[in-house]
C-alpha positions in Angstrom: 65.9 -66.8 -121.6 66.4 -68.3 -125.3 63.6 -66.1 -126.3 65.1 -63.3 -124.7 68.3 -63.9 -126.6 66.8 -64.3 -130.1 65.2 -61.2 -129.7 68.6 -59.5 -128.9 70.0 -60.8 -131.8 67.6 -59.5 -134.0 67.3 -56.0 -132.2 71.1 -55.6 -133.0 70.7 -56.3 -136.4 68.0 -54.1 -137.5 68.9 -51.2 -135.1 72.3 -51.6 -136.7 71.4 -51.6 -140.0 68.8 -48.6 -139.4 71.5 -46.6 -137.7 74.1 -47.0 -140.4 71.1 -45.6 -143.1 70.2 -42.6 -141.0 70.6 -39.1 -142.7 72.1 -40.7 -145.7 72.5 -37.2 -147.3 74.3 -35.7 -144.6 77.5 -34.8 -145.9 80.5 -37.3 -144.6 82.3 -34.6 -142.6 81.9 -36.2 -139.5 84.1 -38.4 -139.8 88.2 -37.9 -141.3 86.6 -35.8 -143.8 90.0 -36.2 -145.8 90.1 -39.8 -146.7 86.2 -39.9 -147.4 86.7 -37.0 -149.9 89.3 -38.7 -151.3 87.3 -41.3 -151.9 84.8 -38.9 -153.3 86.9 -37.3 -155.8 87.7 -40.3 -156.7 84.8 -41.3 -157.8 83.5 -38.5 -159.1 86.3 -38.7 -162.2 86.2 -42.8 -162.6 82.5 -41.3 -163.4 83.1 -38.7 -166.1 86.0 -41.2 -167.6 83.3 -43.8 -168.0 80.1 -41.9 -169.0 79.4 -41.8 -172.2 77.9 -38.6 -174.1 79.2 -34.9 -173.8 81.4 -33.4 -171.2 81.1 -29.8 -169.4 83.5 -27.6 -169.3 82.8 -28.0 -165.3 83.1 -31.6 -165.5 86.3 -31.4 -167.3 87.7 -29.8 -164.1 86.0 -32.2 -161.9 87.4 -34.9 -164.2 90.6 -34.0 -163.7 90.8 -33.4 -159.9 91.4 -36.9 -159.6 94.6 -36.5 -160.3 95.3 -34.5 -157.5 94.2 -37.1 -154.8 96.6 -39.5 -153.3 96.1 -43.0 -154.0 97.2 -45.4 -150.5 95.5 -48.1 -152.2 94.0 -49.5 -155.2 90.9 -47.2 -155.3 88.5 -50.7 -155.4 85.9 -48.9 -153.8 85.7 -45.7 -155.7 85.5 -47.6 -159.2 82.6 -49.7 -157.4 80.5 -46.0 -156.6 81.4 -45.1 -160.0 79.9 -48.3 -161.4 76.3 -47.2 -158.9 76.5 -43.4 -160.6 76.5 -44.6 -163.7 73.7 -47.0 -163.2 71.8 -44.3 -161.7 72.7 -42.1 -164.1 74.0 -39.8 -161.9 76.2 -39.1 -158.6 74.5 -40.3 -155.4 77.9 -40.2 -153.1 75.6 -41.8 -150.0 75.4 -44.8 -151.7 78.5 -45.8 -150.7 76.9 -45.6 -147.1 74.7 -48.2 -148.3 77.3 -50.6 -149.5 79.7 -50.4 -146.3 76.5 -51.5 -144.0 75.8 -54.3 -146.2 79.4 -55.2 -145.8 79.4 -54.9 -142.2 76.1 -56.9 -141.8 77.6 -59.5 -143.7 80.5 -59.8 -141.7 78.6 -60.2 -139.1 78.2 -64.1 -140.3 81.7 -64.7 -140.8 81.8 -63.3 -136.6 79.2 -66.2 -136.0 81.3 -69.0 -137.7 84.3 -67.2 -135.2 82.1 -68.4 -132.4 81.3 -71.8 -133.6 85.2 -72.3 -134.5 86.1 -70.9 -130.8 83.9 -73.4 -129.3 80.8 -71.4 -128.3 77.5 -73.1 -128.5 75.0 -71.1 -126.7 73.1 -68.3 -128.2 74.2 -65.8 -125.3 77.7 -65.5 -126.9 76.4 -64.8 -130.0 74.1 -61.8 -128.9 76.9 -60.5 -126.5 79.2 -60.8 -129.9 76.7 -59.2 -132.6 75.7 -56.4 -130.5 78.5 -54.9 -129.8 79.6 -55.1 -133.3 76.4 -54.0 -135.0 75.7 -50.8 -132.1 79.1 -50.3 -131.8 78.5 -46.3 -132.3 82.2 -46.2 -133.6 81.8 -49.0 -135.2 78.7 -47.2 -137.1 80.6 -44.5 -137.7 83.0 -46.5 -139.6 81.0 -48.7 -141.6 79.3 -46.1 -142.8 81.9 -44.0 -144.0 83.8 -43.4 -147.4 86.9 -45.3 -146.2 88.2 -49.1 -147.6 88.7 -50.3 -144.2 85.2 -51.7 -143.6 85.9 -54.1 -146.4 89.1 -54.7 -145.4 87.7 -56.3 -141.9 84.9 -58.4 -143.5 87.1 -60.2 -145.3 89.9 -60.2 -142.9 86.6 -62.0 -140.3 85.5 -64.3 -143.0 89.4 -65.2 -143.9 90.1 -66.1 -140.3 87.0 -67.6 -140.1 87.7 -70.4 -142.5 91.2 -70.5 -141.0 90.1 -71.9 -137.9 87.1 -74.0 -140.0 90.0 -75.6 -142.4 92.5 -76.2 -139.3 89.9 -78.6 -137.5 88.6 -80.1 -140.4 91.6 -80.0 -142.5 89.4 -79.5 -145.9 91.3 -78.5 -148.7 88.7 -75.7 -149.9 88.2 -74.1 -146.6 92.2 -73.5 -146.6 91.8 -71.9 -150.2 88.9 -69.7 -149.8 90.9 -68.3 -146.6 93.5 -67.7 -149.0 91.2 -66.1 -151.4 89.8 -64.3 -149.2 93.0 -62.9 -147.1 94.6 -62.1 -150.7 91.4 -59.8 -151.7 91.4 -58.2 -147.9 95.3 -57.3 -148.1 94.6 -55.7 -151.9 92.1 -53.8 -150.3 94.2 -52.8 -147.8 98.2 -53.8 -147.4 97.8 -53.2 -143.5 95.9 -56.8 -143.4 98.9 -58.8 -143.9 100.0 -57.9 -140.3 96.5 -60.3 -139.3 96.8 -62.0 -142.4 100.8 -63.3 -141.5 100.1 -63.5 -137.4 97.0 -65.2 -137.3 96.6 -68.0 -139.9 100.5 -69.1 -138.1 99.5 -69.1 -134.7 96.2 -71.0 -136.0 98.8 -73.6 -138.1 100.9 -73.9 -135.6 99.0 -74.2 -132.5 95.7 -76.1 -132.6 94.1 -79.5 -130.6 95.5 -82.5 -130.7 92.8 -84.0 -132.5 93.1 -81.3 -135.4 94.3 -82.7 -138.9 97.8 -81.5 -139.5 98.1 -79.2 -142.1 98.7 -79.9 -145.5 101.7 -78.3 -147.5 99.1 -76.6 -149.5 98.2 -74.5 -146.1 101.6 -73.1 -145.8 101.1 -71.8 -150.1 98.2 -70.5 -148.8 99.2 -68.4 -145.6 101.5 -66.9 -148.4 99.1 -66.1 -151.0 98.3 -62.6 -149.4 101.1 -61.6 -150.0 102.1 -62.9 -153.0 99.2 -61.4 -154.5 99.1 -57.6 -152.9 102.6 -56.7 -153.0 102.9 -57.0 -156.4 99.8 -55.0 -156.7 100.6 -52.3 -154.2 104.9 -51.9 -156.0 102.6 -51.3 -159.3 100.5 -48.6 -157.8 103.4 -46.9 -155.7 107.4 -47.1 -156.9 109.9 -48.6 -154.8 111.1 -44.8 -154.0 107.3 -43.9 -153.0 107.0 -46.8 -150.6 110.5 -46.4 -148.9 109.5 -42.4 -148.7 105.8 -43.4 -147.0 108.0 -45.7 -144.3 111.0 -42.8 -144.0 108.2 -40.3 -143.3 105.7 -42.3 -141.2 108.2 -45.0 -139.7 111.8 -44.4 -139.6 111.3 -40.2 -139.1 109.2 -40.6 -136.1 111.3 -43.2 -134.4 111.8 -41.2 -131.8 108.6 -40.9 -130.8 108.5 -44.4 -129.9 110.3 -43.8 -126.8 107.5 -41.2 -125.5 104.7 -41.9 -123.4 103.0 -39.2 -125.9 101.3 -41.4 -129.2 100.9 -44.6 -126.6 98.6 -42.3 -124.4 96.4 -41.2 -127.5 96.7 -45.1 -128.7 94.9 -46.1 -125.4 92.8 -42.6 -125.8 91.3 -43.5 -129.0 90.9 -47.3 -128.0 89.0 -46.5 -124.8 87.2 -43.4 -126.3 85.6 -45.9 -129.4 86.0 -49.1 -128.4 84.6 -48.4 -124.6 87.3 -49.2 -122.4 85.4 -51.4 -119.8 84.3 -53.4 -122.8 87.8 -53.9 -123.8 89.1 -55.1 -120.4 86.6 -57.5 -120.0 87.0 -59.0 -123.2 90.7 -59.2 -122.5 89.8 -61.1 -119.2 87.2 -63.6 -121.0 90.4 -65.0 -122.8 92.3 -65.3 -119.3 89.9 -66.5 -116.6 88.6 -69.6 -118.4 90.5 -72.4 -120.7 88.6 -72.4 -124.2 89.8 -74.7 -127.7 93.2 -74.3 -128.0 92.2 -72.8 -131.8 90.3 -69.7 -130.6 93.1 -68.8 -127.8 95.6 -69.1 -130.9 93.4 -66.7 -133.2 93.2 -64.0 -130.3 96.3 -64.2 -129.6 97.5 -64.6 -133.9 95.1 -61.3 -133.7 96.2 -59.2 -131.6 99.8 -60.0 -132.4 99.0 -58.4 -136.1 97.1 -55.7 -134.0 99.5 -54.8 -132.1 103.1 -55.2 -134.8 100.7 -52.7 -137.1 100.5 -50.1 -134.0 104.2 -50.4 -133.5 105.1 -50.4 -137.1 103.0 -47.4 -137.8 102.7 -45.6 -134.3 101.6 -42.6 -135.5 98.6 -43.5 -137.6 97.1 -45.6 -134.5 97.6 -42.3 -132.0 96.1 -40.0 -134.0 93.2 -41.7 -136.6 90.6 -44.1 -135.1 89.7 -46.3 -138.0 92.8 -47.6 -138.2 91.4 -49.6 -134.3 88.5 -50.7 -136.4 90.2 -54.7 -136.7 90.1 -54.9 -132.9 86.4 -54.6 -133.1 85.8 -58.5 -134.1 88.4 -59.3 -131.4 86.8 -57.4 -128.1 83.1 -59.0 -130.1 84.9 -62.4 -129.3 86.3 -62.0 -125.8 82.4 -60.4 -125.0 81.2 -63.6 -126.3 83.3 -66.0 -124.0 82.2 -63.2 -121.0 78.5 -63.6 -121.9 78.4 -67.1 -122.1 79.8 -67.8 -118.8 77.3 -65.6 -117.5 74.1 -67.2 -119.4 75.4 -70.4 -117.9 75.1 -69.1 -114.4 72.1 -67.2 -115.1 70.7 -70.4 -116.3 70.8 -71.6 -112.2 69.3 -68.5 -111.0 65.6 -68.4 -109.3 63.1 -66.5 -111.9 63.3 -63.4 -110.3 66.7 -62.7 -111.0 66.7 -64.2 -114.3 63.8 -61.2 -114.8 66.2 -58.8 -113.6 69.0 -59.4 -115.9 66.7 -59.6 -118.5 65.5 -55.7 -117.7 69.0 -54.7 -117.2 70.1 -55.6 -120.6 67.5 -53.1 -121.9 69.5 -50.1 -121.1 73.0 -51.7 -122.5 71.2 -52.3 -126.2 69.3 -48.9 -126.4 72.1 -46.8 -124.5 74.5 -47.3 -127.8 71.3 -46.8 -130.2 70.8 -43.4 -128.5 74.2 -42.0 -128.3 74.6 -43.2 -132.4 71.5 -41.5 -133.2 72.3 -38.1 -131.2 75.1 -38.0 -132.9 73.7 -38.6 -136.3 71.5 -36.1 -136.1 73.1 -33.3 -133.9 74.8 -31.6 -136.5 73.8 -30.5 -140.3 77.0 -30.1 -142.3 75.0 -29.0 -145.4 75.7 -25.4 -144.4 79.0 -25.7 -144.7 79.2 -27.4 -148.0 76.7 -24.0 -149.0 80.4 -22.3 -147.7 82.4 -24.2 -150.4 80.1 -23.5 -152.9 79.9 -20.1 -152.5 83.8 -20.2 -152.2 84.2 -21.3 -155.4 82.2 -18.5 -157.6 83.6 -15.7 -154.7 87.3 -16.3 -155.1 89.7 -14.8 -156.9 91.9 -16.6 -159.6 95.4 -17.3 -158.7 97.0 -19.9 -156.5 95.7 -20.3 -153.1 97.4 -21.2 -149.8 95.0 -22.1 -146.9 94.2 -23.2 -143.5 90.8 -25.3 -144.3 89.3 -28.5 -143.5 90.7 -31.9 -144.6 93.4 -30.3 -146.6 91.1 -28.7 -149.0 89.2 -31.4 -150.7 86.2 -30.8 -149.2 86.6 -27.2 -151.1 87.8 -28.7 -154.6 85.0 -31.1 -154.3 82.1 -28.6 -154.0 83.4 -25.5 -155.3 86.0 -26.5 -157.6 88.8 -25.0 -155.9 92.6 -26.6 -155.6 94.4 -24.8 -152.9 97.9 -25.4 -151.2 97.4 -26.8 -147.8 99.1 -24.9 -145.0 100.7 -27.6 -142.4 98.4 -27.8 -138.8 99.9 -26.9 -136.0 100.6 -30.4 -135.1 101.8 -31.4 -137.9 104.6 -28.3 -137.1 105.2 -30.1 -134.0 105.9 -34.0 -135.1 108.1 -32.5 -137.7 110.1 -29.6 -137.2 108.2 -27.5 -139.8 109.1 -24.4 -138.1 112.7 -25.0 -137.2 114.1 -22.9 -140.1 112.8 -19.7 -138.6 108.5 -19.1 -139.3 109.5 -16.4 -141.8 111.8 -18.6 -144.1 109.1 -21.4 -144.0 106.4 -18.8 -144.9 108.4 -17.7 -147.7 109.4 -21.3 -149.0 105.8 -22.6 -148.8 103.8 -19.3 -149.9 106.5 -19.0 -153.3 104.7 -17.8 -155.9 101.5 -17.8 -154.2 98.8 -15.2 -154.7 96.1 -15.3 -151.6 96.0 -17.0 -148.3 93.0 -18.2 -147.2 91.5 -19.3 -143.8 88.5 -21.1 -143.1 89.3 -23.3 -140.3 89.4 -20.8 -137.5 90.2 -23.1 -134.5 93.4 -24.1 -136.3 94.2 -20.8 -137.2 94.0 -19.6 -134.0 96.2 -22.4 -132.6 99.0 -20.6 -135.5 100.0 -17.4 -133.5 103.0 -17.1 -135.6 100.5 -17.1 -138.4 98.5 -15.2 -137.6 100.3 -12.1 -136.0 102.8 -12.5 -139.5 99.8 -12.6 -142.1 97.7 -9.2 -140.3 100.9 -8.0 -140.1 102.1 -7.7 -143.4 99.8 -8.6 -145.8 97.2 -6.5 -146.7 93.1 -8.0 -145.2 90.9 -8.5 -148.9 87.8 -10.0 -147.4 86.7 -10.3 -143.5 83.5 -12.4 -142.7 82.4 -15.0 -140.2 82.8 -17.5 -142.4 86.4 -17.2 -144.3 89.2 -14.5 -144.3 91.4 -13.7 -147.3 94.8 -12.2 -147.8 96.7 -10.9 -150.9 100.1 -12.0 -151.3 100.8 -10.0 -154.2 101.1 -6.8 -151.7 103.3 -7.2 -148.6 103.2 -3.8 -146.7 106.8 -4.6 -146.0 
């Protein structure tokens, strides 16, 4: 059985790491296209800024796109791919696929020092834990993606991590490289103070009676987060930008906090990636047996910060997936506790059934691999980034409203092209666009306008409005199977 567990272990790390560096050069639009060519953009312009010798004409433009790309947080991980170009010497955006599953892996280590700090000591926890966090397939999909929030989670594991190492030992330095550590997680991202705040407490607060009591330095140090990234974050945004992001994404869609609506696609998205019957058992591993008072009080410090983040920002956690990915290490834990229990009754069984476990944890390792990998492979986007391309030398000059993918960057990155992005149909929905009467908002939002433009066709065809108003009255320039282009310039009415 030992044997059998050590080999676990290492299946889920190399298939993990091997999944996460399969089809690097596959374009990322897989996955919220919009913040990975963000990211993209962004690093594309760092790169021109920075590298020395003569500039394009082209590369002017491309320079200067950067400008037009929102900035949530400090963009930490687009200066680092700008730092790889120029070492290369040129742009190699699947690099940064690279650097996420090193992240991820090492992460994986500050999980481990979770279960030691929980109170796990067999090795059955610790394969139940790292293989669902290295096969994961959304968890695959994540850490290989152009987004900040893999980063965010390793240091947000590794923080906690020394949390519960500095609360029974009550050293000095494992309470300041938390600290450290929680500070650089919440610059990375701002949405890891809600762990950052929820769980070091709990763990300060609530630990065994034999644990040191924490020193005054602790409490400094539960507030260094903070004290560091909101500084940071009131220097990137103004006051007036970050009460706008919470009147838009907060206070103006308080009243969908009464619907069932965004809780159903919370639990939609949670049991879709996170595999439901993974997450109820891991919820029952924390109820059906006592454990150290220390890992009940990070699960439940955890999930506290999980769960005032989904209320806080109720919208973002019904509609985009990554925003679940810090509940990973949490349902890894619970797993652990489940597993353990089991190897220790396993560990009474007669052979024979100790041989069939054994077989039956064959098909729960390489069932994840194969779905990850089908998935990987499935689909070529590189003949649709051929489509942007070709967009950008086929287009007229002028400004450009459209219905396209990720609000257009995928189209300014490869061909060059800014356009204005027409709101999606749900978007219209959650806030009134089209209360004003659909002509007066078409007016308002095409002003000045010369072309629209359509290359997402399933969201066009959700628009009948749209579309019966734009065939209507605007005169048809180009028809194909692959965009559709109006002129603006030359209503019929």
């Amino acid at each position: 059985m030992r044997r059998l567990l050590w080999a676990v272990v290492a299946f889920a790390l190399v298939a993990g790491v091997v999944l996460r560096l399969l089809d690097l050069t596959d374009p990322p639009l897989d996955f919220y296209p919009t913040r990975q060519y963000q990211g993209l953009i962004l690093a594309r312009s760092f790169y021109l800024q920075w590298r020395p010798g003569p500039i394009t004409q082209k590369e002017i433009e491309q320079r200067a796109a950067g400008i037009y790309v929102p900035r949530y947080e400090p963009p930490l991980l687009p200066m680092l791919m700008a730092r790889i170009y120029l070492a290369v010497g040129r742009e190699v955006p699947w690099a940064v696929r690279i650097v996420n599953a090193f992240l991820w892996l090492v992460a994986a280590g500050g999980l481990a020092l979770w279960l030691r700090e929980a109170g796990l000591r067999t090795r059955a926890g610790l394969a139940a834990a790292l293989s669902y966090w290295m096969l994961l397939p959304f968890a695959v999909q994540t850490s290989r993606a152009f987004l900040p929030d893999p980063a965010m989670v390793t240091l947000l594991v590794w923080s906690l991590g020394l949390w519960m190492y500095a609360r029974r030992t009550g050293r000095r330095v494992g309470y300041l490289l938390a600290g450290l550590l929680g500070a650089a997680a919440a610059v990375v991202k701002i949405y890891a103070l809600f762990f950052l705040v929820l769980g070091p407490a709990a763990l300060l607060l609530f630990g065994e009676k034999e644990d040191p009591r924490p020193p005054r330095l602790a409490w400094l140090v539960w507030a260094l987060p903070a004290l560091v990234a909101v500084p940071v974050y009131l220097r990137l945004h103004t006051p007036g930008q970050a009460s706008s992001f919470l009147l838009s994404w907060t206070l103006r869609v308080a009243r969908w906090w009464r619907s069932p609506m965004p809780y159903g696609g919370w639990m939609d998205l949670v049991n879709n990636n996170l595999h439901g019957g993974w997450v109820v058992l891991a919820t029952l591993a924390w109820l059906w047996k006592r454990r150290t008072r220390r890992g009940y009080a990070l699960a439940l410090g955890w999930l506290a910060g999980y769960l005032a983040f989904g209320l806080v920002f109720l919208l973002q956690y019904a509609t985009h997936a990554y925003y679940h990915l810090p509940l990973v290490p949490w349902v890894a834990l619970g797993l652990a506790l489940a597993a353990e229990d089991l190897y220790q009754q396993a560990l009474t069984w007669p052979r024979f059934r100790q041989a069939l476990l054994a077989l039956l944890t064959v098909p729960v390792l390489v069932y994840p691999v194969g779905i990850t990998y089908w998935n990987l492979i499935s689909v070529d986007y590189r003949p649709r980034i051929a489509l942007y391309q070709r967009l950008g030398k086929e287009l007229p000059e002028g400004k450009i409203v459209a219905v396209t993918e990720a609000y257009g960057l995928p189209l300014l990155y490869y061909g060059g092209v800014r356009v204005i992005r027409w709101p999606s149909q749900a978007y219209a929905v959650l806030f009134g666009a089209w209360d004003p009467g659909f002509e007066n908002v078409f007016r308002a939002r095409t002003q000045g306008a010369d072309y629209f433009l359509v290359t997402d066709f399933e969201e066009f065809w959700r628009q009948e409005p749209l579309r019966r108003y734009l065939y209507d009255t605007f005169p048809l320039v180009h028809q194909g199977g692959d965009y559709l282009l109006w002129d603006l310039r030359r209503p019929r009415r």
